[in-house]
C-alpha positions in Angstrom: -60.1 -29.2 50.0 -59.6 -28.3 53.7 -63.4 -27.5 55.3 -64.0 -23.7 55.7 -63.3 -22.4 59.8 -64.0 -19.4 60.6 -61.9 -19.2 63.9 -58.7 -19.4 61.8 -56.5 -16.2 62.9 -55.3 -13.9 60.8 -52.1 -11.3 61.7 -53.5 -8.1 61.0 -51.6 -5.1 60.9 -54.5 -2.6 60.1 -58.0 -2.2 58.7 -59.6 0.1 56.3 -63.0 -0.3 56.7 -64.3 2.2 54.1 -62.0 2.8 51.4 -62.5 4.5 47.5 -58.1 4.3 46.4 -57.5 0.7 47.4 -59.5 -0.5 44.1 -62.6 -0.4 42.5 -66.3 0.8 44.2 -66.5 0.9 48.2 -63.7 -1.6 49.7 -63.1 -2.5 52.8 -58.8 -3.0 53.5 -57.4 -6.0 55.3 -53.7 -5.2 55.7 -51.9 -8.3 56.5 -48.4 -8.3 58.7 -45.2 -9.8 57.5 -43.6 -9.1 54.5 -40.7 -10.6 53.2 -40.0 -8.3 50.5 -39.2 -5.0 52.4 -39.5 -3.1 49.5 -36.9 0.5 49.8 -39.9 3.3 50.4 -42.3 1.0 51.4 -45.6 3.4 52.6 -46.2 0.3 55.1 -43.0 -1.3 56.6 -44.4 -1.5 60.1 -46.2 -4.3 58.6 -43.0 -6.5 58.1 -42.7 -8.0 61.3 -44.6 -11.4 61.2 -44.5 -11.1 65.1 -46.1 -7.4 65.1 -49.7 -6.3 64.4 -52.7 -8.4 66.5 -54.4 -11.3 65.8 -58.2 -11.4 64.1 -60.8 -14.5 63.6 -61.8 -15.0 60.0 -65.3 -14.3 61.9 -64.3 -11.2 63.3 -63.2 -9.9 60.1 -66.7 -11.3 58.5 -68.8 -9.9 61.3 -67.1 -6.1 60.3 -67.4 -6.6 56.7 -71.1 -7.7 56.9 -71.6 -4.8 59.1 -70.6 -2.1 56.3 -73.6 -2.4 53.7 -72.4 -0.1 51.2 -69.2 -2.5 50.8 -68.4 -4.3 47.5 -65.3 -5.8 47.4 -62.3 -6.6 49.8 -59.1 -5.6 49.5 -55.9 -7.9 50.8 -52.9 -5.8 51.6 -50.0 -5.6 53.4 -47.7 -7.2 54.2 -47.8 -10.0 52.4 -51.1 -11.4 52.1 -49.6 -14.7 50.1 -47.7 -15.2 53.5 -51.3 -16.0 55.2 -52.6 -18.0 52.4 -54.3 -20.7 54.0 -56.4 -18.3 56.7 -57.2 -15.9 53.8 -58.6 -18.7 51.7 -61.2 -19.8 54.6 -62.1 -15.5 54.3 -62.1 -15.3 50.5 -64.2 -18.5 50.1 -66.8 -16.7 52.5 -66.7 -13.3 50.5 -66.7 -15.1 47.1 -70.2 -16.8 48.7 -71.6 -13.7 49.3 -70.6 -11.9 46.1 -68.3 -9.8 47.5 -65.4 -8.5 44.6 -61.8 -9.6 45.5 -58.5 -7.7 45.3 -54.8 -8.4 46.6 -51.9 -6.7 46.1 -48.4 -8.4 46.3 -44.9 -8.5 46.3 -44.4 -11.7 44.1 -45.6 -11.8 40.4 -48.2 -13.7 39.2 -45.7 -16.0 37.6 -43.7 -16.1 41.3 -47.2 -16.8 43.2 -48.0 -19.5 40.5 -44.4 -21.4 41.5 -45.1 -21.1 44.7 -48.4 -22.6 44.5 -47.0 -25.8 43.1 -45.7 -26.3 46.5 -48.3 -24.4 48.6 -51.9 -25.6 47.6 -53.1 -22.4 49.5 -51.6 -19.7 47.8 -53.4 -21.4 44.4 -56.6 -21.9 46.2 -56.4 -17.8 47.2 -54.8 -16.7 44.1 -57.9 -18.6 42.1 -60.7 -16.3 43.9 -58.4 -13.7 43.1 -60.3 -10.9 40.9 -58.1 -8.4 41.0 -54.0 -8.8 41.4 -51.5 -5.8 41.9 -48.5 -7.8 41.8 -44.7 -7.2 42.0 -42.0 -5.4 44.5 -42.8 -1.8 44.9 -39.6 -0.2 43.1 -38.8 3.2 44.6 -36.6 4.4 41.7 -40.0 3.2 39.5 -42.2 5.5 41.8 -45.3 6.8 39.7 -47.9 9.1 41.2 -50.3 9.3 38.7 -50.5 4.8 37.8 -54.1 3.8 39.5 -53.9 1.4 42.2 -49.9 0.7 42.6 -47.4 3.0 43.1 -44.3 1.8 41.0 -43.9 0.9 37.1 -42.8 -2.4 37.4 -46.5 -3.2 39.1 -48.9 -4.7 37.1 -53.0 -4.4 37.7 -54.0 -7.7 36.0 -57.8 -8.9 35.4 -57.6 -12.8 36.8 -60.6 -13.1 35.8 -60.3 -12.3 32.2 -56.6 -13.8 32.2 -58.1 -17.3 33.5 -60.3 -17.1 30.9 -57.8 -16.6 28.2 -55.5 -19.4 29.6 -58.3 -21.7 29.7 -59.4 -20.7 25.6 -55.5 -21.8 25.1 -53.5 -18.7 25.0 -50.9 -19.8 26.7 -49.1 -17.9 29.8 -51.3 -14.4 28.9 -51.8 -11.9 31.7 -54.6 -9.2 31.1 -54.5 -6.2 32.5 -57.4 -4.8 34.9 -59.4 -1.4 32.8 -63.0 -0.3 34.0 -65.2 2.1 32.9 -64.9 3.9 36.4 -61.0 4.3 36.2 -59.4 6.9 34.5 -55.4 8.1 34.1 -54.4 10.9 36.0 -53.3 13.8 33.9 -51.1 15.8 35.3 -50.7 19.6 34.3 
């Protein structure tokens, strides 16, 4: 396991420091630049560009997180936050130590991010501090306005938490599906 620097840079193409619709409790938003997927109606495609956005330190980023007390969690967007793996992995092993909840969204699956991790030990390091994943291409002709925390059909909130735990009691390739207390569906009248 590579040692933990925090002068690793990260390509950022925006921050969210205070945020209540990019998951669960208080969040502050990373949103990462690249994307490969280029999804039709992205709400984000200046973030495709690997070469746009600026550059942050993992300390930066730790310095304006530790700065917002009433945060909870931290939220990886995008972009492609599985594109800057190894650079996220140095951050999330820092927010994991401080107790901070963990969310990413992404274009791949879980069962595309698992693949890739067999030849990129990064993206199974990040995807196993993971507590939350919104995975899969945002589908335009899938749109849904009233799903909580994804925007197409096809997406899937999953509990990595809960589905590591089921894996690990034997039950094969399951993926659990993230439900709190908090969230509720969206009736529209």
């Amino acid at each position: 396991m590579e040692e933990m620097d925090t002068s690793k840079v990260i390509r950022v193409c925006g921050i969210e420091p205070e945020s209540i619709v990019d998951g669960p409790g208080f969040r502050y938003v990373l949103f990462v630049q690249g994307c490969p997927h280029h999804c039709k109606g992205c709400h984000n495609p200046e973030s495709w560009d690997p070469n746009g956005g600026y550059d942050m330190t993992v300390r930066d980023i730790l310095d304006e997180i530790k700065a917002k007390p009433n945060i909870k969690g931290v939220t990886f967007s995008g972009g492609e936050p599985f594109e800057q793996a190894r650079p996220l992995v140095d951050l999330a092993r820092y927010l994991k130590g401080m107790r901070y909840s963990l969310m990413s969204y992404s274009g791949y699956t879980l069962e595309e991010l698992e693949a890739k991790a067999e030849s990129d030990s990064a993206v199974g390091e990040l995807l196993g501090m993971i507590d939350i994943l919104v995975d899969g291409r945002y589908e335009e002709k899938l749109r849904n306005l009233t799903l909580v925390y994804c925007g197409s059909e096809n997406q899937r909130v999953i509990d990595m938490n809960k589905t590591r735990e089921a894996r690990a009691a034997g039950k094969g390739d399951e993926v659990v599906l993230y439900k709190s207390d908090f969230d509720f569906e969206i009736k529209i009248i």
